[in-house]
ZATORLO-620969 format. One record per residue (C-alpha): x, y, z. Coordinates in steps of 0.001 Angstrom, whole numbers, padded with zeros to 6 digits. Layout:
N
> east,north,up
> X,Y,Z
...
END
This chain:
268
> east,north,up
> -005997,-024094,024601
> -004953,-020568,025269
> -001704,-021522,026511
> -001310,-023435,023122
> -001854,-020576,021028
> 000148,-018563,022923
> 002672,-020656,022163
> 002103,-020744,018897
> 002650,-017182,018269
> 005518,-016759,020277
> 007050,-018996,018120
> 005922,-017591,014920
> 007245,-014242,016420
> 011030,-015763,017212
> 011448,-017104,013717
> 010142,-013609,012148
> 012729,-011855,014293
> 015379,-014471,013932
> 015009,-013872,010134
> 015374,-010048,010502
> 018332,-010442,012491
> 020142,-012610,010277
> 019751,-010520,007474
> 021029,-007436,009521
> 023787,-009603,010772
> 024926,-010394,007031
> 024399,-006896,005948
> 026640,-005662,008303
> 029736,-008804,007741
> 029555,-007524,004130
> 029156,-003536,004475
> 032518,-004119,007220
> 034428,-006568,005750
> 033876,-007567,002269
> 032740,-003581,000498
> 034163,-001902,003246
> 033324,001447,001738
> 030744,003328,003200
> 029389,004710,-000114
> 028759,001461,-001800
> 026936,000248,001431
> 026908,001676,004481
> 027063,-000674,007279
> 024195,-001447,009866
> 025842,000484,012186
> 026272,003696,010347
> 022734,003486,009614
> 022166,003234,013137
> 024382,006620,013945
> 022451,008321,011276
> 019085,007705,012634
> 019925,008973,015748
> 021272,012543,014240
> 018063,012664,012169
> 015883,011432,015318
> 013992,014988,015731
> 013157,015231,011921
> 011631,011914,010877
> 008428,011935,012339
> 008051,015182,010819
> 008963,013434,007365
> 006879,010486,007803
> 003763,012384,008657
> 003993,013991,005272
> 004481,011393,003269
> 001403,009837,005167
> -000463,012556,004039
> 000553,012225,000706
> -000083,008694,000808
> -003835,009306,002312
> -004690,012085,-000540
> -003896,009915,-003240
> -005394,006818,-001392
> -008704,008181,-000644
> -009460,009185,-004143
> -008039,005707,-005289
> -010955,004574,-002996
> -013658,007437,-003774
> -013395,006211,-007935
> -012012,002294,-007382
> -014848,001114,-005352
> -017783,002699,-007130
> -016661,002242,-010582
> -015745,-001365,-009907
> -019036,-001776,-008719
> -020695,-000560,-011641
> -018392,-002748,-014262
> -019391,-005771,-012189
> -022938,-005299,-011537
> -023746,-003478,-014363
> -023058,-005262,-017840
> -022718,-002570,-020631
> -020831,-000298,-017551
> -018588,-002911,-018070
> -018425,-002995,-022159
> -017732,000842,-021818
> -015555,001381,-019452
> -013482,-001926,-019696
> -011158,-000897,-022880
> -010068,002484,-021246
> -009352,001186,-017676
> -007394,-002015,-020111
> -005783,000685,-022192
> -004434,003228,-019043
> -003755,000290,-016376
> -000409,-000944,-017745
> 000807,002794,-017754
> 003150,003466,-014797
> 002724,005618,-012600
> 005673,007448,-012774
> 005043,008137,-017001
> 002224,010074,-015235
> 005235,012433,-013591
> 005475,014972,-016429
> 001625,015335,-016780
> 001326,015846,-012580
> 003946,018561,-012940
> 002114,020214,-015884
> -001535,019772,-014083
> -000683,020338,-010712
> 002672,021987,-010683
> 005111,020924,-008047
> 002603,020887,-005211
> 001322,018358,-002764
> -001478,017116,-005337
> 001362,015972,-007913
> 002312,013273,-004964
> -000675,012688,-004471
> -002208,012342,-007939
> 000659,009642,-008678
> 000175,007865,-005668
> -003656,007644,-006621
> -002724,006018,-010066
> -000804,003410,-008647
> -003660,002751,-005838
> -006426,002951,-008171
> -006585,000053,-010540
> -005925,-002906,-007730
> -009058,-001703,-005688
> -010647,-001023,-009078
> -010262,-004765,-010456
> -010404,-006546,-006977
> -013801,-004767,-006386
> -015179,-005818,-009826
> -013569,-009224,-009698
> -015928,-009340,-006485
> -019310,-008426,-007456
> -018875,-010803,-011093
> -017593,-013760,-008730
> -020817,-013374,-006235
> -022566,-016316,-006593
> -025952,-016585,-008716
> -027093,-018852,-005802
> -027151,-015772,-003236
> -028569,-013022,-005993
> -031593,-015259,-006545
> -032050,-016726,-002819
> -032456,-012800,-002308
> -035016,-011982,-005569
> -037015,-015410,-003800
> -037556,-013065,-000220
> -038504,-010189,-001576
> -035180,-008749,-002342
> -036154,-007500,-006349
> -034250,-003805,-006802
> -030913,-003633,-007966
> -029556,-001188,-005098
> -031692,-003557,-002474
> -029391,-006709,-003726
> -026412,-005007,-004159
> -026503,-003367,-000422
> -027761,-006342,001353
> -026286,-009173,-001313
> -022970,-008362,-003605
> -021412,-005774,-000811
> -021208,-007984,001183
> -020169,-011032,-000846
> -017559,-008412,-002547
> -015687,-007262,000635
> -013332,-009698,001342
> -012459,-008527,-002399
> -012457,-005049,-001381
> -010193,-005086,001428
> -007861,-007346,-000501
> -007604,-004720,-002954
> -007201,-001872,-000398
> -004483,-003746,000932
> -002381,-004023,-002260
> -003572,-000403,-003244
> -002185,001093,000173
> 001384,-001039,-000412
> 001858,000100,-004346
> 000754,003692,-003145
> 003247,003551,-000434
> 006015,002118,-003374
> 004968,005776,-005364
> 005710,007831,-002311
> 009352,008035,-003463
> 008882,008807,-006917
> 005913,010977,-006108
> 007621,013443,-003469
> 011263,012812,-005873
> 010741,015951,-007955
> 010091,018801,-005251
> 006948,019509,-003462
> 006037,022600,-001133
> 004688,019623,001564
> 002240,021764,003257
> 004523,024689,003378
> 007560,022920,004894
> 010728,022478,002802
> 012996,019518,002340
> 010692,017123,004211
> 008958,013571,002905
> 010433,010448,003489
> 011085,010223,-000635
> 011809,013410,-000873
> 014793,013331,002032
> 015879,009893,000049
> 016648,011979,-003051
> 018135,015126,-001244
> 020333,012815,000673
> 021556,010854,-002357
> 022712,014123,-004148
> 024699,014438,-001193
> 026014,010841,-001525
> 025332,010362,002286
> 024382,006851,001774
> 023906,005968,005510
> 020907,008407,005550
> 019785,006722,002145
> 019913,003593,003807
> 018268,004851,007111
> 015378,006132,004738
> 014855,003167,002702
> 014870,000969,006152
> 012115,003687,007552
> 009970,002833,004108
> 010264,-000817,004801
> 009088,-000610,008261
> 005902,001796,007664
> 005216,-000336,004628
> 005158,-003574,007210
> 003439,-001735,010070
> 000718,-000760,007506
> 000304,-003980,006155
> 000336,-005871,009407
> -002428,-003593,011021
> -004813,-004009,007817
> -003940,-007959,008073
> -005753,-007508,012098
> -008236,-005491,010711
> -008902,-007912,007869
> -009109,-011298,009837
> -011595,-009264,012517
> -013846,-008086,010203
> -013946,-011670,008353
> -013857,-014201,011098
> -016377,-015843,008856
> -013865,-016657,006438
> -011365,-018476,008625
> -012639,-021890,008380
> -012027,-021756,004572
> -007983,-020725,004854
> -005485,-023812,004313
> -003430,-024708,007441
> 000420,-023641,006833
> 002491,-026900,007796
END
């Protein structure tokens, strides 16, 4: 049985690569021989080159932009969760706060850019105030789409053994019903905050007293210098945080809910 799953994911694994290598293997046929200018797209292997010149400085510019991404995330999280709570638990929280989060969640973030500039200046919480609008409202809704979809079933089960206060239900009853919700929503909040890293750290930041460093920020300087390999380089090092963060929530995810995995529908 081991063996067989074993298998399994080996497999899965060699058709993930083989699709990552095909698409680097056509990017660089059309970057050589069909564009062939350097400007308009820079080959696979002058993205390569450039990451090993900038080797000693991208940590350094990833870190930031982590921390950018954690600010903003973790107040996402600090207003998301409880206030999504409260619209779905709560039934006039809901009639009040319902039109302003509809009227302020089809804003994009980055309208929000001249306002983080005029509140914050250009400082570290201007990234990280636009990040948190773009995290917020998925964690917000998911959460409240999870306590309103808890089943009545479960909520009066509970009131039959003794379970009668509201917090007493909601800690022992709707959390927990809510929080395969939750982390679905912390899971599209951390990818859309990740997206806003670019146009957060875009406009010029002091990054924790360090200049010209930030993933997004480096993607801008780099494209007023039209060195489009670098661009490239920096968009490729967005992609693959943005999959390593996503694939380590995914573990986290299907550990913390092995419950759930008899419901999932078998891929063919």
């Amino acid at each position: 049985m081991k063996n067989h799953m074993f298998k399994k994911r080996i497999e899965k694994y060699k058709i993930q690569a083989l699709s990552i290598f095909l698409f680097l293997f056509i990017w660089q046929l059309i970057a050589q021989y069909v564009i062939n200018d350097p400007l308009l797209l820079p080959s696979i292997a002058d993205i390569i080159r450039a990451f090993f010149k900038l080797s000693a400085n991208i940590p350094i510019d990833i870190g930031v932009s982590l921390l950018h991404l954690s600010t903003g995330l973790l107040f996402a999280l600090l207003v998301g969760i409880p206030l999504g709570a409260l619209m779905g638990w709560y039934k006039n929280a809901d009639r009040f706060f319902n039109p302003l989060i509809e009227m302020l969640r089809p804003i994009p973030p980055l309208a929000w850019i001249p306002f983080a500039i005029i509140w914050f200046g250009l400082s570290d919480y201007s990234a990280g105030f636009i990040i948190f609008i773009g995290a917020l409202f998925p964690i917000l809704t998911n959460t409240y789409t999870g306590f309103r979809n808890t089943s009545n079933l479960l909520v009066e089960a509970a009131k039959v053994l003794g379970c009668k206060k509201n917090k007493d239900l909601i800690r022992h009853v709707v959390l927990p019903s809510s929080f395969p919700y939750i982390l679905s929503g912390i899971r599209i909040s951390i990818g859309i905050g990740w997206m806003c890293v670019v146009a957060a750290e875009m406009f010029g930041l002091d990054n924790y007293g360090m200049d010209n460093v930030g993933v997004g920020n480096m993607l801008w300087q780099y494209y007023a210098l039209h060195m489009m390999d670098r661009v490239a380089l920096y968009m490729f090092i967005l992609a693959t945080i943005g999959i390593a963060i996503d694939r380590i929530l995914k573990y986290i995810e299907a550990r913390l809910l092995k419950w759930q995995s008899h419901t999932n529908i078998a891929q063919i």
